[in-house]
N, C-alpha and C positions, 0 to 999 in steps of 0.2 A: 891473676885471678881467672884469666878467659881460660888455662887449663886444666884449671879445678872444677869450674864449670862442667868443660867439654868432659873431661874424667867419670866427671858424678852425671851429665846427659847419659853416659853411654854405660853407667853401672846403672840406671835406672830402666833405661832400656834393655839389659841382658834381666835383670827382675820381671819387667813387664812380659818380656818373652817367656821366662818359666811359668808368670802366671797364667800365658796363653794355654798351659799343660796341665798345669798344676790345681787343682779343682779350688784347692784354698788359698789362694796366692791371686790377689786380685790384681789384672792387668791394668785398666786404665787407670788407675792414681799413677803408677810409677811412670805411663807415660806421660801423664802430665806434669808430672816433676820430669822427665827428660826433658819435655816440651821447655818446660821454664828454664831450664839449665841448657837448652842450646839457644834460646830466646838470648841469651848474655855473651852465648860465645861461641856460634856457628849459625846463623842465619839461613845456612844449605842443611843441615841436618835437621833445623826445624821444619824448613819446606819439607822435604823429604818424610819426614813421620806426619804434615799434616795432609800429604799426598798420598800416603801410605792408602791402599784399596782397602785393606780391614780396618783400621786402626784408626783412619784420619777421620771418616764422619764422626765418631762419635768427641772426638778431641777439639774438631773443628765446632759442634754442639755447645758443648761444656765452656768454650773461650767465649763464645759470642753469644749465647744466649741462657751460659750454665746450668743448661739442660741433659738429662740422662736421660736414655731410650728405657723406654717402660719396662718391655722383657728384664732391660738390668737391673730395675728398680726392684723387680718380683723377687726375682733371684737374689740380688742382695738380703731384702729384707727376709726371704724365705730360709737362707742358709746362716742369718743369725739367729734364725728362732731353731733352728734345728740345734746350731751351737749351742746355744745358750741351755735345749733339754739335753742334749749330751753333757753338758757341763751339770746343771744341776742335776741330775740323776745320776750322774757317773763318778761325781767325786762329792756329794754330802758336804755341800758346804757350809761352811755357819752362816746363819740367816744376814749377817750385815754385808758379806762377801757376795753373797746372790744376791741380795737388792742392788748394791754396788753394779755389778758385772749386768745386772737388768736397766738399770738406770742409765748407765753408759750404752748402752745396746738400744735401748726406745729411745733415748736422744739422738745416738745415730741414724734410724732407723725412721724419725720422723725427718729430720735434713731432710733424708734421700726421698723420702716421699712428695717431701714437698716441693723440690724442684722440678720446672717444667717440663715436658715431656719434650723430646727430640722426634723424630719420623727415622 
């Protein structure tokens, strides 16, 4: 199992790096599934992502106090409301499909609010 682990750490992390690029590819979930996936089976590559100069405060946050830094709060919540008008204005969907994809969207979007803020 430690290679399946170390496998999926390190597919999680080639994800969180495209999302570093990629404007809709969110990076910190997939490190924190790296993070949990070398917690089982690399103890050095955990160090190493939570020492990481970009990448480690906000990881080091989220474990101990599972707090998001506010800027990612905005943006999160701001880039599902943008989706969400590109989605219903862009493809007319039937009314149960948008309340649906709205309901799922304010549920997530209250979480992230409501976890504590980071520095």
């Amino acid at each position: 199992m430690r290679l399946v682990y170390l496998a999926l750490g390190w597919f999680f992390v080639g994800l969180g790096l495209l999302g570093a690029f990629l404007p809709l590819l969110p990076t910190t979930p997939f490190l924190l599934l790296a993070i949990a996936c070398f917690t089982r089976s690399s103890p050095r590559l955990e160090a190493w992502l939570l020492n990481h100069p970009r990448f480690g405060p906000p990881l080091i946050a989220w474990r101990e106090k599972g707090a998001i830094p506010r800027r990612a709060k905005m943006l999160a919540v701001g880039m599902m409301a943008v989706s969400y008008g590109i989605f219903l204005f862009g493809t007319s969907p039937p009314l149960w499909r948008a309340l649906l994809v709205l309901a799922i969207l304010a549920g997530s979007s209250i979480f992230i609010v409501t976890r504590p803020d980071s520095t």
